[in-house]
KOLLUM-241383 format. One record per residue (C-alpha): residue in one letter; y, x, z. Coordinates in steps of 0.1 Angstrom, whole numbers, padded with zeros to 4 digits, always signed. Example, Ala and Ser with C-alpha at 12.3 -4.5 7.8 and 13.67 -1.06 7.14 Angstrom:
a-0045+0123+0078
s-0011+0137+0071
END
This chain:
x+0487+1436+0689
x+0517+1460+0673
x+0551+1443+0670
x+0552+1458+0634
x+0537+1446+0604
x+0526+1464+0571
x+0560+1450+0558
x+0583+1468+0581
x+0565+1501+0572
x+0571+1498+0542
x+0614+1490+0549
x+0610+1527+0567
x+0606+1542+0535
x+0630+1564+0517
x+0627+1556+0480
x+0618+1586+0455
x+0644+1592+0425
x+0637+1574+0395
x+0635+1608+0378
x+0601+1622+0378
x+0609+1655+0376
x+0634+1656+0409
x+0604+1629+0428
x+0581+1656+0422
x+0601+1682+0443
x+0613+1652+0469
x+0576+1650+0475
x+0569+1686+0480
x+0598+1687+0502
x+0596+1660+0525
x+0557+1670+0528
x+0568+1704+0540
x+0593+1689+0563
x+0573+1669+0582
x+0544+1697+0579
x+0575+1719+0597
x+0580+1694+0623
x+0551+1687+0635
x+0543+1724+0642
x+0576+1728+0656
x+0570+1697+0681
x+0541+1719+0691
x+0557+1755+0696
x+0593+1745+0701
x+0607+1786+0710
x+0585+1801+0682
x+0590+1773+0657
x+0631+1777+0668
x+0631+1815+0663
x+0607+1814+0634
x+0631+1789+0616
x+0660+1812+0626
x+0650+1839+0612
x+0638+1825+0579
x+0673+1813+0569
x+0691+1842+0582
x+0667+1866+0557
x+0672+1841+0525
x+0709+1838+0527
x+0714+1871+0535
x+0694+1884+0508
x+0703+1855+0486
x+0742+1870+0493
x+0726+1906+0482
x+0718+1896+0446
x+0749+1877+0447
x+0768+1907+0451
x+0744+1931+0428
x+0754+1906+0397
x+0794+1906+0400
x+0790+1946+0407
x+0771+1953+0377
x+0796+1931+0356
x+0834+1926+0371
x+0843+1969+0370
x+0831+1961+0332
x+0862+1932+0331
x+0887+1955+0348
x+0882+1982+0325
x+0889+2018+0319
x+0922+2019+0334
x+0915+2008+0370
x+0883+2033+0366
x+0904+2056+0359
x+0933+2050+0390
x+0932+2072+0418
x+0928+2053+0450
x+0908+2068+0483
x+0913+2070+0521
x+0906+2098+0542
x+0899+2117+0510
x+0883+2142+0526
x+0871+2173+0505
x+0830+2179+0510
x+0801+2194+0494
x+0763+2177+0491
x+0736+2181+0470
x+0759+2210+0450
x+0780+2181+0445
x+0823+2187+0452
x+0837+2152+0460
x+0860+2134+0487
x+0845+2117+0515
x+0866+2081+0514
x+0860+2049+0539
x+0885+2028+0514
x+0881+2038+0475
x+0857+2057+0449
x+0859+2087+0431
x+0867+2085+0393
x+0836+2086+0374
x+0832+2111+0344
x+0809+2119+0319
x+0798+2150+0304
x+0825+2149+0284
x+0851+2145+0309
x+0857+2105+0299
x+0864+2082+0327
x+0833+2063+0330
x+0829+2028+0346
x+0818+2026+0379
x+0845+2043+0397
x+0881+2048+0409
x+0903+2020+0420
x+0884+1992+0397
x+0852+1998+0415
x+0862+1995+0451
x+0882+1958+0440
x+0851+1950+0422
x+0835+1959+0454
x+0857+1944+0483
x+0857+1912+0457
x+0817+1909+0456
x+0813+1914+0495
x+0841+1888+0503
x+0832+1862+0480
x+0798+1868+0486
x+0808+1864+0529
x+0825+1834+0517
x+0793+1815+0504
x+0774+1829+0538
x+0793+1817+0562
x+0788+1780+0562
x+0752+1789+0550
x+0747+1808+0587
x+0771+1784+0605
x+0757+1750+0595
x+0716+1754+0584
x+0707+1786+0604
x+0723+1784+0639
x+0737+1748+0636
x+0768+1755+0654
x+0792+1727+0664
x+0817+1753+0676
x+0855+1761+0660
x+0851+1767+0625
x+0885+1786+0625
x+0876+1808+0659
x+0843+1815+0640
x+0857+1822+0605
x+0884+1845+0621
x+0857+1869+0642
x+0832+1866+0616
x+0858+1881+0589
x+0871+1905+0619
x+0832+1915+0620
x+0830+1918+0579
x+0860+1940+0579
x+0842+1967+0604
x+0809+1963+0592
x+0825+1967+0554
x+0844+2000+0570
x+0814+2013+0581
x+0791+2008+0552
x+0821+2022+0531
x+0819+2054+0553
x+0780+2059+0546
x+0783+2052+0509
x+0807+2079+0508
x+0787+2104+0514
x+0757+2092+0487
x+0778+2074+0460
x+0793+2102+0444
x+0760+2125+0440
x+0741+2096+0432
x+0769+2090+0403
x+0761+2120+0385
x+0725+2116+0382
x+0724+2076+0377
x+0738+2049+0355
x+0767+2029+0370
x+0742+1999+0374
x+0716+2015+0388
x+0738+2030+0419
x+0757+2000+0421
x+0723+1982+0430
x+0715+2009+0456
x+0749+2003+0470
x+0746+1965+0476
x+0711+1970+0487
x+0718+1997+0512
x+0754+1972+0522
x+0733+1944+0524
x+0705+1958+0548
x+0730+1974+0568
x+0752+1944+0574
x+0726+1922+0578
x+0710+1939+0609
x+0747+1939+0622
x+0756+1906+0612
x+0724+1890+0635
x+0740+1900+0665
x+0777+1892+0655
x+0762+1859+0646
x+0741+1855+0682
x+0779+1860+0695
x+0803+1837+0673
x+0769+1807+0667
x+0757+1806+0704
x+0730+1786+0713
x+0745+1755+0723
x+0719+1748+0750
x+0721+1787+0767
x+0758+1783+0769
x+0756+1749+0789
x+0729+1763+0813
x+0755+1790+0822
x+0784+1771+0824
x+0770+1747+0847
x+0757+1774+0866
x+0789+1785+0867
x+0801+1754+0877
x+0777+1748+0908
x+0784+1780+0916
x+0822+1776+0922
x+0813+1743+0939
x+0789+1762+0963
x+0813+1786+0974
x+0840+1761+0980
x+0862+1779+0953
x+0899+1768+0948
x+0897+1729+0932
x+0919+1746+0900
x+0890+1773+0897
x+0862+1744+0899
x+0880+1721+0877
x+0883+1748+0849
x+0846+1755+0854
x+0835+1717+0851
x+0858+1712+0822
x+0841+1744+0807
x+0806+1730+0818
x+0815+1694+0802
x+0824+1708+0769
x+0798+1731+0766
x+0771+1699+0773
x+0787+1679+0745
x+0780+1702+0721
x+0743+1714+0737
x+0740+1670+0734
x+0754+1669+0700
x+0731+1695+0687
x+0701+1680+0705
x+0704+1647+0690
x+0710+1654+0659
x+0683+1676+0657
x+0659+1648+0670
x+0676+1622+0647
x+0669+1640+0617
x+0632+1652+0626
x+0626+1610+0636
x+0636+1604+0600
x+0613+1626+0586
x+0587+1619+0604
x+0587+1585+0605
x+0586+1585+0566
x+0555+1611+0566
x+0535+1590+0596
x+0541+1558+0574
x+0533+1575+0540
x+0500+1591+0550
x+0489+1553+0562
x+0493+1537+0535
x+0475+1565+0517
x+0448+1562+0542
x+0447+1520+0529
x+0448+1533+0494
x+0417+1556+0501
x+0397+1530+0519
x+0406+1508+0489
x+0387+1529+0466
x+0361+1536+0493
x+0354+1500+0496
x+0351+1502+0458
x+0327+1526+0462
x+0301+1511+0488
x+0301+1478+0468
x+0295+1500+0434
x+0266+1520+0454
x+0252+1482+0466
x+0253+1470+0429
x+0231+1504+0418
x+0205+1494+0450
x+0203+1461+0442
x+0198+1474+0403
x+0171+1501+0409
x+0150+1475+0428
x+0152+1447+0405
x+0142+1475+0379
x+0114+1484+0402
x+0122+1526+0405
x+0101+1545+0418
x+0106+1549+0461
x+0122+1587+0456
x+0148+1566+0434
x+0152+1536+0454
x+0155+1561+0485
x+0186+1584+0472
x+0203+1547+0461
x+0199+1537+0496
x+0215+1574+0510
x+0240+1570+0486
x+0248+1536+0499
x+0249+1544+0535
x+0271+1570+0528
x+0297+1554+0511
x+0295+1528+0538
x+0299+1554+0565
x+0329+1567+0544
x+0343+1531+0543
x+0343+1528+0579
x+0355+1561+0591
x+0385+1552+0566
x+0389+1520+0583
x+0392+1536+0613
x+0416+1557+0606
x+0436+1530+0590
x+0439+1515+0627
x+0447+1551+0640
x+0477+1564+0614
x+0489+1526+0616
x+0493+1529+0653
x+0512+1565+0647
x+0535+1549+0625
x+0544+1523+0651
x+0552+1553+0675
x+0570+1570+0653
x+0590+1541+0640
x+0599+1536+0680
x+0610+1572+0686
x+0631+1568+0658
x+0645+1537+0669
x+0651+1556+0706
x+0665+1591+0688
x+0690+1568+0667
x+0699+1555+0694
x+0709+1587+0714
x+0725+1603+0685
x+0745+1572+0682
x+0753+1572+0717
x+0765+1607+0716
x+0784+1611+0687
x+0802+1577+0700
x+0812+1591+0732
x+0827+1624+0714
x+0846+1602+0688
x+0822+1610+0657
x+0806+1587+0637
x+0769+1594+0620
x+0770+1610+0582
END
Protein backbone atom coordinates (compact mmCIF):
# COMPACT_ATOMS: atom_id res chain seq x y z
CA UNK A 1 0.00 0.00 0.00
CA UNK A 2 1.66 3.65 -1.20
CA UNK A 3 2.35 6.07 1.71
CA UNK A 4 0.61 8.78 -0.58
CA UNK A 5 -2.81 9.44 -1.00
CA UNK A 6 -4.84 11.07 -3.98
CA UNK A 7 -4.66 14.18 -1.66
CA UNK A 8 -0.98 14.72 -1.60
CA UNK A 9 -0.88 14.53 -5.41
CA UNK A 10 -2.85 16.87 -5.76
CA UNK A 11 -0.53 19.42 -3.00
CA UNK A 12 2.37 18.54 -5.83
CA UNK A 13 0.66 20.59 -8.20
CA UNK A 14 1.79 23.88 -9.51
CA UNK A 15 -1.41 25.95 -9.97
CA UNK A 16 -2.10 27.42 -13.61
CA UNK A 17 -2.51 31.40 -13.89
CA UNK A 18 -5.93 32.58 -13.47
CA UNK A 19 -5.47 34.15 -16.96
CA UNK A 20 -6.58 31.81 -19.64
CA UNK A 21 -4.61 33.10 -22.13
CA UNK A 22 -0.99 32.81 -20.16
CA UNK A 23 -2.53 28.87 -18.72
CA UNK A 24 -2.83 28.02 -22.20
CA UNK A 25 0.99 28.55 -22.86
CA UNK A 26 1.93 27.18 -19.04
CA UNK A 27 0.35 24.08 -20.36
CA UNK A 28 2.17 23.78 -23.60
CA UNK A 29 5.19 24.47 -21.75
CA UNK A 30 5.41 22.42 -18.89
CA UNK A 31 4.08 19.52 -21.42
CA UNK A 32 7.16 20.05 -23.51
CA UNK A 33 9.30 20.19 -20.39
CA UNK A 34 8.59 17.09 -19.07
CA UNK A 35 8.37 15.62 -22.82
CA UNK A 36 12.24 17.06 -22.80
CA UNK A 37 13.08 15.33 -19.71
CA UNK A 38 12.07 12.34 -20.08
CA UNK A 39 14.06 11.86 -23.35
CA UNK A 40 16.90 13.45 -21.88
CA UNK A 41 16.79 10.80 -18.80
CA UNK A 42 17.08 8.41 -21.65
CA UNK A 43 20.13 9.86 -23.84
CA UNK A 44 21.81 12.02 -21.25
CA UNK A 45 25.19 13.12 -23.83
CA UNK A 46 22.79 13.57 -26.91
CA UNK A 47 19.93 15.15 -25.03
CA UNK A 48 23.03 17.51 -23.23
CA UNK A 49 24.53 18.46 -26.57
CA UNK A 50 21.22 18.56 -28.43
CA UNK A 51 19.97 21.11 -25.72
CA UNK A 52 23.32 22.90 -26.18
CA UNK A 53 23.15 23.54 -29.34
CA UNK A 54 19.58 24.66 -29.57
CA UNK A 55 19.97 27.64 -27.28
CA UNK A 56 23.26 28.61 -28.59
CA UNK A 57 21.54 28.91 -32.45
CA UNK A 58 18.35 30.91 -30.97
CA UNK A 59 20.15 33.53 -28.99
CA UNK A 60 22.66 33.83 -31.38
CA UNK A 61 20.41 34.44 -34.18
CA UNK A 62 17.88 35.95 -31.91
CA UNK A 63 21.13 38.72 -31.30
CA UNK A 64 21.29 38.83 -35.33
CA UNK A 65 17.90 40.41 -35.90
CA UNK A 66 18.64 42.34 -32.85
CA UNK A 67 21.43 43.93 -34.46
CA UNK A 68 19.74 44.04 -38.27
CA UNK A 69 16.85 46.43 -36.55
CA UNK A 70 19.05 49.21 -34.70
CA UNK A 71 21.42 49.03 -38.11
CA UNK A 72 18.66 49.76 -40.33
CA UNK A 73 17.37 52.58 -37.96
CA UNK A 74 20.18 54.33 -35.49
CA UNK A 75 22.64 55.78 -38.75
CA UNK A 76 18.96 57.29 -39.70
CA UNK A 77 19.08 59.15 -35.93
CA UNK A 78 22.67 60.27 -36.24
CA UNK A 79 22.17 61.83 -39.45
CA UNK A 80 23.93 63.31 -42.28
CA UNK A 81 26.65 64.77 -40.58
CA UNK A 82 28.27 61.74 -38.91
CA UNK A 83 27.59 60.02 -42.58
CA UNK A 84 29.39 62.42 -43.82
CA UNK A 85 32.67 62.41 -41.12
CA UNK A 86 35.69 60.81 -42.22
CA UNK A 87 36.80 58.10 -39.85
CA UNK A 88 38.84 54.79 -41.12
CA UNK A 89 41.82 52.65 -39.97
CA UNK A 90 44.29 51.17 -42.04
CA UNK A 91 42.75 53.09 -44.90
CA UNK A 92 44.27 51.24 -47.23
CA UNK A 93 43.71 52.24 -51.06
CA UNK A 94 42.30 49.01 -53.17
CA UNK A 95 40.45 48.18 -56.23
CA UNK A 96 37.40 45.26 -56.57
CA UNK A 97 34.79 44.79 -58.67
CA UNK A 98 35.99 48.25 -60.64
CA UNK A 99 35.23 49.65 -57.44
CA UNK A 100 38.26 52.40 -55.86
CA UNK A 101 37.81 52.36 -52.02
CA UNK A 102 39.95 52.02 -48.73
CA UNK A 103 40.27 48.81 -47.16
CA UNK A 104 39.48 49.84 -43.20
CA UNK A 105 39.30 47.24 -40.03
CA UNK A 106 37.79 50.39 -37.83
CA UNK A 107 35.39 52.74 -39.91
CA UNK A 108 33.31 53.03 -43.36
CA UNK A 109 33.65 54.90 -46.37
CA UNK A 110 31.33 57.90 -46.93
CA UNK A 111 28.43 56.88 -48.93
CA UNK A 112 27.38 58.98 -52.04
CA UNK A 113 24.83 59.05 -54.46
CA UNK A 114 24.80 59.75 -58.05
CA UNK A 115 24.74 62.98 -57.34
CA UNK A 116 27.61 63.19 -55.16
CA UNK A 117 25.25 63.62 -51.75
CA UNK A 118 26.42 61.99 -48.65
CA UNK A 119 24.03 59.20 -48.33
CA UNK A 120 23.20 57.25 -45.10
CA UNK A 121 24.89 54.27 -44.45
CA UNK A 122 28.39 55.35 -44.17
CA UNK A 123 31.30 57.31 -42.70
CA UNK A 124 31.79 57.70 -39.01
CA UNK A 125 27.81 57.39 -38.13
CA UNK A 126 27.75 53.98 -39.56
CA UNK A 127 30.60 52.23 -37.83
CA UNK A 128 29.03 53.84 -34.12
CA UNK A 129 25.74 52.64 -35.32
CA UNK A 130 27.61 49.47 -35.89
CA UNK A 131 30.02 48.96 -32.81
CA UNK A 132 26.60 50.14 -30.76
CA UNK A 133 24.35 47.21 -32.30
CA UNK A 134 27.11 44.52 -31.83
CA UNK A 135 27.79 45.57 -28.15
CA UNK A 136 24.41 45.99 -26.95
CA UNK A 137 23.41 43.18 -28.85
CA UNK A 138 26.73 41.07 -26.75
CA UNK A 139 25.30 42.62 -23.88
CA UNK A 140 21.75 40.79 -23.97
CA UNK A 141 23.84 37.44 -25.09
CA UNK A 142 25.87 37.04 -22.57
CA UNK A 143 23.82 36.04 -19.63
CA UNK A 144 21.53 34.31 -22.30
CA UNK A 145 24.78 31.86 -23.13
CA UNK A 146 26.14 32.05 -19.46
CA UNK A 147 23.01 31.19 -17.47
CA UNK A 148 20.31 28.90 -19.96
CA UNK A 149 22.93 27.46 -22.51
CA UNK A 150 26.07 26.33 -20.64
CA UNK A 151 24.73 26.91 -17.08
CA UNK A 152 27.96 28.14 -15.73
CA UNK A 153 28.46 28.86 -11.98
CA UNK A 154 31.91 30.29 -12.74
CA UNK A 155 33.17 34.25 -12.24
CA UNK A 156 30.79 36.41 -13.93
CA UNK A 157 33.47 39.22 -14.04
CA UNK A 158 36.50 36.60 -15.37
CA UNK A 159 33.79 35.52 -17.92
CA UNK A 160 32.44 38.95 -18.87
CA UNK A 161 36.09 40.27 -19.25
CA UNK A 162 37.37 37.32 -21.83
CA UNK A 163 34.09 37.18 -23.42
CA UNK A 164 34.32 41.08 -24.33
CA UNK A 165 38.30 40.46 -24.90
CA UNK A 166 36.79 37.67 -27.55
CA UNK A 167 34.05 40.28 -29.01
CA UNK A 168 36.65 42.88 -29.56
CA UNK A 169 38.81 40.27 -31.92
CA UNK A 170 36.13 38.62 -33.44
CA UNK A 171 34.53 42.35 -34.11
CA UNK A 172 38.20 43.15 -35.61
CA UNK A 173 38.06 40.49 -37.73
CA UNK A 174 34.64 40.64 -39.11
CA UNK A 175 35.40 44.45 -39.70
CA UNK A 176 38.44 43.34 -41.77
CA UNK A 177 36.27 41.02 -44.19
CA UNK A 178 33.42 43.55 -44.50
CA UNK A 179 35.87 45.82 -45.76
CA UNK A 180 36.55 44.32 -48.57
CA UNK A 181 32.61 43.76 -49.67
CA UNK A 182 30.83 46.76 -47.96
CA UNK A 183 31.88 49.35 -50.15
CA UNK A 184 31.09 47.57 -53.71
CA UNK A 185 28.08 46.23 -52.32
CA UNK A 186 27.26 50.10 -51.35
CA UNK A 187 27.05 51.18 -54.78
CA UNK A 188 24.76 48.63 -56.10
CA UNK A 189 22.38 48.31 -52.91
CA UNK A 190 20.23 50.33 -50.66
CA UNK A 191 21.72 51.14 -47.19
CA UNK A 192 19.27 48.57 -45.67
CA UNK A 193 19.71 45.99 -47.71
CA UNK A 194 23.71 45.78 -47.18
CA UNK A 195 23.33 46.60 -43.77
CA UNK A 196 21.37 43.19 -43.41
CA UNK A 197 24.06 41.37 -45.32
CA UNK A 198 26.54 42.79 -42.94
CA UNK A 199 24.83 41.59 -39.69
CA UNK A 200 24.08 38.34 -41.33
CA UNK A 201 27.60 37.67 -42.61
CA UNK A 202 28.82 39.32 -38.56
CA UNK A 203 26.52 37.13 -37.06
CA UNK A 204 27.51 33.74 -38.84
CA UNK A 205 30.98 34.54 -38.51
CA UNK A 206 30.97 35.25 -34.77
CA UNK A 207 28.84 32.74 -33.92
CA UNK A 208 31.03 29.76 -35.24
CA UNK A 209 33.81 31.70 -33.20
CA UNK A 210 31.92 32.45 -30.31
CA UNK A 211 31.11 28.34 -29.76
CA UNK A 212 34.53 27.72 -28.96
CA UNK A 213 35.32 30.93 -27.02
CA UNK A 214 32.25 29.91 -25.12
CA UNK A 215 33.49 25.88 -24.62
CA UNK A 216 36.61 27.90 -22.98
CA UNK A 217 35.17 30.76 -20.68
CA UNK A 218 31.43 28.18 -19.74
CA UNK A 219 33.43 24.91 -19.17
CA UNK A 220 31.70 21.94 -18.39
CA UNK A 221 31.58 21.87 -14.78
CA UNK A 222 31.77 18.10 -14.61
CA UNK A 223 35.05 17.76 -17.29
CA UNK A 224 36.86 20.26 -15.24
CA UNK A 225 36.47 18.27 -11.89
CA UNK A 226 37.43 15.02 -13.58
CA UNK A 227 40.78 16.70 -14.44
CA UNK A 228 41.46 18.45 -11.56
CA UNK A 229 41.14 15.50 -9.43
CA UNK A 230 43.15 13.77 -11.80
CA UNK A 231 45.36 16.24 -11.28
CA UNK A 232 45.15 15.91 -7.77
CA UNK A 233 45.78 12.02 -7.44
CA UNK A 234 48.28 12.50 -9.64
CA UNK A 235 50.44 14.85 -7.50
CA UNK A 236 49.53 12.60 -4.58
CA UNK A 237 50.96 9.49 -6.57
CA UNK A 238 54.16 10.91 -7.26
CA UNK A 239 54.66 12.15 -3.83
CA UNK A 240 54.80 15.77 -5.09
CA UNK A 241 55.80 18.69 -2.63
CA UNK A 242 52.64 18.91 0.13
CA UNK A 243 52.42 23.00 -1.32
CA UNK A 244 52.01 21.45 -4.93
CA UNK A 245 49.34 18.81 -3.61
CA UNK A 246 47.58 21.18 -1.55
CA UNK A 247 47.13 23.71 -4.48
CA UNK A 248 45.88 20.79 -6.55
CA UNK A 249 43.19 19.55 -3.89
CA UNK A 250 42.14 23.02 -3.34
CA UNK A 251 41.79 23.31 -7.27
CA UNK A 252 40.09 19.82 -7.27
CA UNK A 253 37.61 20.97 -4.23
CA UNK A 254 36.50 23.97 -5.95
CA UNK A 255 36.09 22.64 -9.20
CA UNK A 256 33.64 19.64 -7.44
CA UNK A 257 31.51 22.33 -5.84
CA UNK A 258 30.54 23.75 -8.75
CA UNK A 259 30.32 20.19 -10.97
CA UNK A 260 27.80 19.45 -7.47
CA UNK A 261 26.08 22.73 -7.69
CA UNK A 262 25.35 22.33 -11.31
CA UNK A 263 24.31 18.65 -10.88
CA UNK A 264 21.75 19.36 -8.30
CA UNK A 265 20.26 21.96 -9.59
CA UNK A 266 19.83 20.43 -12.67
CA UNK A 267 18.10 17.34 -11.01
CA UNK A 268 16.06 19.68 -8.73
CA UNK A 269 14.52 21.42 -11.39
CA UNK A 270 13.86 18.30 -13.72
CA UNK A 271 12.18 16.52 -10.20
CA UNK A 272 9.87 19.60 -10.28
CA UNK A 273 8.77 19.06 -13.52
CA UNK A 274 8.36 15.91 -13.61
CA UNK A 275 6.71 15.33 -10.63
CA UNK A 276 3.93 17.79 -11.86
CA UNK A 277 3.64 15.96 -15.36
CA UNK A 278 3.68 12.09 -13.61
CA UNK A 279 0.84 13.54 -11.31
CA UNK A 280 -1.02 15.42 -14.05
CA UNK A 281 -1.26 12.58 -16.53
CA UNK A 282 -2.90 10.33 -13.46
CA UNK A 283 -5.41 12.23 -12.69
CA UNK A 284 -6.12 12.49 -16.41
CA UNK A 285 -5.93 8.79 -16.58
CA UNK A 286 -9.03 8.88 -13.43
CA UNK A 287 -10.68 11.51 -15.51
CA UNK A 288 -10.70 9.13 -18.64
CA UNK A 289 -11.75 6.10 -16.77
CA UNK A 290 -14.44 8.33 -15.41
CA UNK A 291 -16.04 8.83 -18.64
CA UNK A 292 -15.08 5.20 -19.61
CA UNK A 293 -17.08 3.88 -16.82
CA UNK A 294 -19.75 6.21 -18.21
CA UNK A 295 -19.54 4.61 -21.22
CA UNK A 296 -19.74 0.74 -20.31
CA UNK A 297 -22.88 1.50 -18.08
CA UNK A 298 -24.40 3.68 -21.20
CA UNK A 299 -23.53 0.53 -23.58
CA UNK A 300 -25.27 -1.89 -20.64
CA UNK A 301 -28.43 0.34 -20.62
CA UNK A 302 -28.62 0.04 -24.82
CA UNK A 303 -28.22 -4.11 -24.11
CA UNK A 304 -30.57 -4.24 -21.64
CA UNK A 305 -32.89 -1.87 -24.09
CA UNK A 306 -32.51 -3.86 -27.43
CA UNK A 307 -33.56 -7.04 -25.64
CA UNK A 308 -36.45 -5.85 -23.80
CA UNK A 309 -37.37 -4.44 -27.31
CA UNK A 310 -36.75 -7.82 -28.75
CA UNK A 311 -34.05 -6.79 -31.88
CA UNK A 312 -33.24 -8.91 -33.98
CA UNK A 313 -29.78 -11.30 -32.86
CA UNK A 314 -27.45 -9.17 -35.58
CA UNK A 315 -28.69 -6.07 -33.25
CA UNK A 316 -28.54 -7.64 -29.96
CA UNK A 317 -24.97 -9.00 -31.07
CA UNK A 318 -23.16 -5.57 -32.02
CA UNK A 319 -24.89 -4.14 -28.43
CA UNK A 320 -23.19 -6.88 -26.83
CA UNK A 321 -19.51 -5.98 -28.84
CA UNK A 322 -20.12 -2.67 -28.07
CA UNK A 323 -20.55 -3.51 -24.47
CA UNK A 324 -17.52 -5.65 -24.02
CA UNK A 325 -15.60 -3.14 -25.50
CA UNK A 326 -16.26 -0.39 -23.46
CA UNK A 327 -15.76 -2.77 -20.60
CA UNK A 328 -12.37 -3.74 -21.87
CA UNK A 329 -11.68 0.00 -22.27
CA UNK A 330 -12.84 0.50 -18.55
CA UNK A 331 -10.45 -1.93 -17.26
CA UNK A 332 -7.35 -1.24 -19.25
CA UNK A 333 -7.99 2.41 -17.90
CA UNK A 334 -8.16 1.11 -14.49
CA UNK A 335 -5.16 -0.39 -14.79
CA UNK A 336 -3.33 2.19 -15.77
CA UNK A 337 -4.76 4.28 -13.07
CA UNK A 338 -2.78 1.81 -10.53
CA UNK A 339 0.29 2.15 -12.88
CA UNK A 340 0.69 6.30 -13.45
CA UNK A 341 -0.43 6.41 -9.64
CA UNK A 342 2.49 4.33 -8.65
CA UNK A 343 4.83 6.67 -11.04
CA UNK A 344 3.67 9.57 -9.29
CA UNK A 345 4.64 8.16 -5.94
CA UNK A 346 8.22 7.65 -7.42
CA UNK A 347 8.44 10.65 -8.77
CA UNK A 348 7.09 12.52 -5.74
CA UNK A 349 10.13 10.44 -3.82
CA UNK A 350 12.95 11.47 -6.24
CA UNK A 351 11.91 14.79 -5.76
CA UNK A 352 11.74 14.59 -2.21
CA UNK A 353 15.64 12.89 -2.53
CA UNK A 354 16.84 15.64 -5.38
CA UNK A 355 15.48 18.49 -2.91
CA UNK A 356 17.21 17.19 -0.61
CA UNK A 357 20.74 17.18 -2.36
CA UNK A 358 20.28 20.48 -3.86
CA UNK A 359 19.58 21.70 -0.39
CA UNK A 360 22.38 19.96 1.00
CA UNK A 361 24.71 21.52 -1.54
CA UNK A 362 23.83 24.83 -1.88
CA UNK A 363 23.96 24.75 2.23
CA UNK A 364 27.46 23.62 2.35
CA UNK A 365 28.58 26.48 -0.30
CA UNK A 366 26.66 29.18 1.64
CA UNK A 367 23.65 29.54 -0.93
CA UNK A 368 20.27 29.30 -0.23
CA UNK A 369 17.52 27.86 -3.02
CA UNK A 370 15.73 30.72 -5.36
Amino acid sequence: MSKYTEKDLQLQLRPYSKNGFVAFFQKIWRGWLSAWYGFADKHPTFSNILYMVFFFIVFSEGVTIYQMLVLIFLPELFGIGLAGTDFMWPKIPISLFGVDYNWNILGYDIVYDKAGAVMIGGGLGYFIAFELATFTAQCINFPLQRNITYRSHGNPWYQAMWYFIGWVLVSLFCNAINGLWIPPASKIMAPWLYSILVMIAQGGISMVIFFFIFLVIFPDNNKVARKAKAKYEKLVAAKAPAAKIAKAEKAYKAAQDKADRSNSEKEYHQSLTQVNSKVLKYFATVKKAGAAEAETKAARKALEDARKAKLPEKKLAQKVAELAEAQKSEEELKERIEHNFEAACTAIDVKTEKTRVYTEVMARLGLTIK
